[in-house]
N, C-alpha and C positions, 0 to 999 in steps of 0.2 A: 715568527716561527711558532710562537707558542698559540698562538690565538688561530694559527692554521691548525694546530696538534691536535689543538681543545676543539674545534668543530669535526675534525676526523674521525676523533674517540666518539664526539659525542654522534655526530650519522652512522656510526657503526655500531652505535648501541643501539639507535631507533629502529635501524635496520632488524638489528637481532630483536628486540622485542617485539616487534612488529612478526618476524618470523618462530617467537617463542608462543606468541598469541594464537597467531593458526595454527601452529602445530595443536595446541589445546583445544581450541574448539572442537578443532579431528577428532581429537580420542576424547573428548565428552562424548561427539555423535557417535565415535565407536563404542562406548561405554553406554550410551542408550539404545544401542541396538541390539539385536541376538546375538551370540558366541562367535557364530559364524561367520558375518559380516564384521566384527569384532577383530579378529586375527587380520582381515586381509588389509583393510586401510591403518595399520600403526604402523607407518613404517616413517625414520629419522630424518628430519630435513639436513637437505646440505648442508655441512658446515656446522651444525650443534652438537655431533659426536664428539668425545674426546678421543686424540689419537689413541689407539690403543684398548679403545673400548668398543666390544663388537657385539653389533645389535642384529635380531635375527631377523633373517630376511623374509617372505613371505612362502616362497616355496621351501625354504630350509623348514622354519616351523611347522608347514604342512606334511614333508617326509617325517620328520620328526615324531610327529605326533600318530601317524601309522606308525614308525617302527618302534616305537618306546610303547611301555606299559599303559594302558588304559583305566585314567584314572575316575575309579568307580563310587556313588553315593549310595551306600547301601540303607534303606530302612526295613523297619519291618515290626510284627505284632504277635506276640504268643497268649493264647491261654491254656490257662491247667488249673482242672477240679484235682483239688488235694483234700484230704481232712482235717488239714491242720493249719491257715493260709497265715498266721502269724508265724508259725515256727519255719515256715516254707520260705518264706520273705527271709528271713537270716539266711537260709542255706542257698538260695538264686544269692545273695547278699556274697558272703562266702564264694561261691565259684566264679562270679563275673570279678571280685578282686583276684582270682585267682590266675584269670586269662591276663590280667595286667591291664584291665580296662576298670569303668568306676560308672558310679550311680550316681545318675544325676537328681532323682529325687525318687524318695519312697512314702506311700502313702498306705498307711493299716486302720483298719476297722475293725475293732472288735466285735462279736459277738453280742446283738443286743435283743430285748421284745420285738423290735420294728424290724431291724436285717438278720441278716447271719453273716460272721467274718467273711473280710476280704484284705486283699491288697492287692495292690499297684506300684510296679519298679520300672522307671525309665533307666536303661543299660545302655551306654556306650564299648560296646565290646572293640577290640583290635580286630581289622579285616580279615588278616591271616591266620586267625584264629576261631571264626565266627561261626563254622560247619560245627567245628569239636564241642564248641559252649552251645549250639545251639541241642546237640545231640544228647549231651551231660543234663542239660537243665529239661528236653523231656522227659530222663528218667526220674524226674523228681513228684511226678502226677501221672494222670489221663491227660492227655491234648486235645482237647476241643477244638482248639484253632491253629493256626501258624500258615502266616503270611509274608511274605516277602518281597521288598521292590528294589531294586536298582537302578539309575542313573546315571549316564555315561556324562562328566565334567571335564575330557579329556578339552575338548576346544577352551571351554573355559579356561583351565589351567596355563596353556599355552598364551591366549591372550591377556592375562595376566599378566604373565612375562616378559610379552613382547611389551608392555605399556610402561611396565616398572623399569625394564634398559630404558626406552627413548625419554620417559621424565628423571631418571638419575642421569644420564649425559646430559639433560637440559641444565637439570641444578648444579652439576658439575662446571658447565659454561658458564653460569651464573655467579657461582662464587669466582671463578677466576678474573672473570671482570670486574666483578667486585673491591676484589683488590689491586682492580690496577686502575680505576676510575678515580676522577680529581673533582669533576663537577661537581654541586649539591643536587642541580636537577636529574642528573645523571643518576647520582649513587639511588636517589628517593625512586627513580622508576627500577631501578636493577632491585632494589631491596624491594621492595612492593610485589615487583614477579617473582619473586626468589622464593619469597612466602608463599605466594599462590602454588607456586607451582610444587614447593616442599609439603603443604596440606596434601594435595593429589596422590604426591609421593605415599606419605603415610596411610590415605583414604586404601589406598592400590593393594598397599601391605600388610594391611589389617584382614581385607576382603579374599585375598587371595591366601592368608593364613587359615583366614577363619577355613574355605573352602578346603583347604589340606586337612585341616581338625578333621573335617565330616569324611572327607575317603579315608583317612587311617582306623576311624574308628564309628564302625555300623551303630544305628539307633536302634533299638528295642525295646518295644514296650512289652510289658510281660503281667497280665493280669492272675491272680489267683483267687479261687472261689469254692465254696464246701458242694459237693454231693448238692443235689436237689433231696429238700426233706421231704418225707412220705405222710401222706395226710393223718390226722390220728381218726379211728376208726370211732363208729357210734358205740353209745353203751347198749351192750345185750343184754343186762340184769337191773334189775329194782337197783340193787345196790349203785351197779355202777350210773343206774342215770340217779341215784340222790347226789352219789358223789360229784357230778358233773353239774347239777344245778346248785351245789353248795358250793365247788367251787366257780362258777360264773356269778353266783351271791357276794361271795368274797374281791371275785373280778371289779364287780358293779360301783362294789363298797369303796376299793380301793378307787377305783376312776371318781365317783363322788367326792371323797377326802381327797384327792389332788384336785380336781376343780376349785372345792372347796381352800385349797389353799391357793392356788393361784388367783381367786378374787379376793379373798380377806384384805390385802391390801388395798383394793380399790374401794372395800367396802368402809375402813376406818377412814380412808381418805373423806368418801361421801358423808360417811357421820360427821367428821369434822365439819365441814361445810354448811352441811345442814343444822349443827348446832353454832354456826356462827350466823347463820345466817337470822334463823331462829331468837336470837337474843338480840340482832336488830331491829328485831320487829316487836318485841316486846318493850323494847326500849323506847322504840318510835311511838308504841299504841300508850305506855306511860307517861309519853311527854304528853301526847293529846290530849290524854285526860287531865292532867293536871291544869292544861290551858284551860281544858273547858270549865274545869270547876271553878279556876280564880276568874274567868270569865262572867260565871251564874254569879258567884259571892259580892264580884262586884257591879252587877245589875239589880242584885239583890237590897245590897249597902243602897244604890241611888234612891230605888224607889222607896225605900224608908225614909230617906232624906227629905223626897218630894210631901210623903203623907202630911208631916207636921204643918208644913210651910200653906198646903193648901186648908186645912183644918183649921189654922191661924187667921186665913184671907177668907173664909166663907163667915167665923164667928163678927169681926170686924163689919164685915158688911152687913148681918144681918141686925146687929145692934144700928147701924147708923139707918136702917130701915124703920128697926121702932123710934125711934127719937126722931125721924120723922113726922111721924102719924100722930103722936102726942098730942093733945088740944091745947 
């Protein structure tokens, strides 16, 4: 009886995993497909519902989603010349905390020779709110620009939910088997799906939160920038043009001395270099010399050596020459 029990349990597990497996595949390929196709194949295989747990059906989802609210991604982009874009960045700062919405990052430039101040604020505003903030933070400059886009995620959302029921009634089968299985082959395949299919679960409710973040609360970028400056005019007078070539003299001087300090360091570097190099080579051209001269000294020494020896060998012989001749 038990060994009939233990192969029942266990084909009714192969069973179900075999029909937890297709069901996945399904809603990968609905998960890789558009929105739309997305909603209409999730729907729960026989028998992996828990009683009690009611998963939406395909035309339910589809009334549904006509008669409920349309859930919207709103973005969008502002600029505004102000005269003041640091002090202007606190005050958009100021009023987007003020809608109950937050900054996700702000970027300021000061005022330099090369630009003139700016900044840059990415705003997460509340949707229900997004007309009145946008209206407030015109008053804060001129408007240059304001553009806006929305995004209808309403299928999205739906399919979402219809994937998050059929994988929580999956993982709800899952564990109940779980704890009624005896086999070791058994428990290792129900835990192995259990996990696969709890990832998905979490993959499903992250993505489908993240998606709620962006309908409740619109993006905005919001640029801020000074007036266009007006050129400066030529000099009418002696004066003013000494004054304008004295100071372009000064201009000059100054770009000079910061060159001038930007190379100095490459330039002690080079000297370095070049004085190590330098006392190589003097070192090298003093060892030659020194070769060469104990070289000469002792060619010098030889041929002293030789003179005697031959001055010796010539007197010898030329005596045994006369005592030759002798009568």
């Amino acid at each position: 009886m038990r060994d009939r029990r233990g192969s029942a349990i266990g084909g009714s597990v192969a069973l179900l995993l075999t029909a937890l497996l297709l069901s996945g595949c399904a809603m990968n390929q609905s998960g890789a497909s558009d929105t739309g196709s997305g909603s209409s194949g999730s729907g729960v295989a026989p028998g992996l519902a828990e009683p009690g747990v009611a998963v939406p059906a395909e035309g339910d989802a589809a009334g549904a989603s006509d008669s409920a609210v349309r859930d919207v991604v709103t973005t969008g982009s502002l600029q505004l010349v102000v005269d003041d874009p640091i002090r202007s960045a606190d005050d958009v700062s100021a009023l987007v905390l003020a809608t109950g919405g937050r900054l996700d990052s702000i970027s300021q430039y000061p005022k330099s020779d090369y630009r003139p101040a700016s900044a840059t604020l990415l705003a997460r505003i509340p949707e229900d709110r997004l007309d009145q903030a946008l209206l407030d933070l015109k008053g804060l400059g001129t408007v240059q620009s304001l553009s806006t886009d929305s995004t209808d995620v309403t299928q999205q959302t739906t399919d979402y939910e219809v994937r998050i029921a059929t994988l929580q009634a999956a993982v709800d089968r899952l564990r109940a088997l779980l704890s009624t299985a005896t086999d070791t082959s058994d428990l290792i395949e129900i835990e192995t799906a259990l996990t696969s299919r709890e990832g998905d679960l979490e993959s499903l409710k992250a993505q489908r939160d993240s998606l709620a973040e962006q309908v409740a609360f619109a993006t905005i970028s919001i640029t801020l920038s000074t007036p266009a400056e007006v050129g400066t005019a030529a000099p009418g007078t002696f004066l003013d043009g000494l004054l304008a070539g004295f100071n372009s003299l000064m201009l000059t001087l100054a770009g000079l001395l910061i060159a001038f300090g930007a190379a100095l360091p490459w330039l002690v570097f080079l000297a370095i270099v070049a004085a190590i190099v330098l006392l190589i080579v003097r070192f090298t051209r003093r060892r030659r010399r020194v070769r060469l001269a104990a070289a000469r000294a002792a060619a010098d020494a030889a041929a002293v050596r030789r003179e005697p020896v031959a001055a010796s060998a010539g007197g010898s012989a030329d005596a045994d020459t006369t005592g030759g001749t002798t009568p």
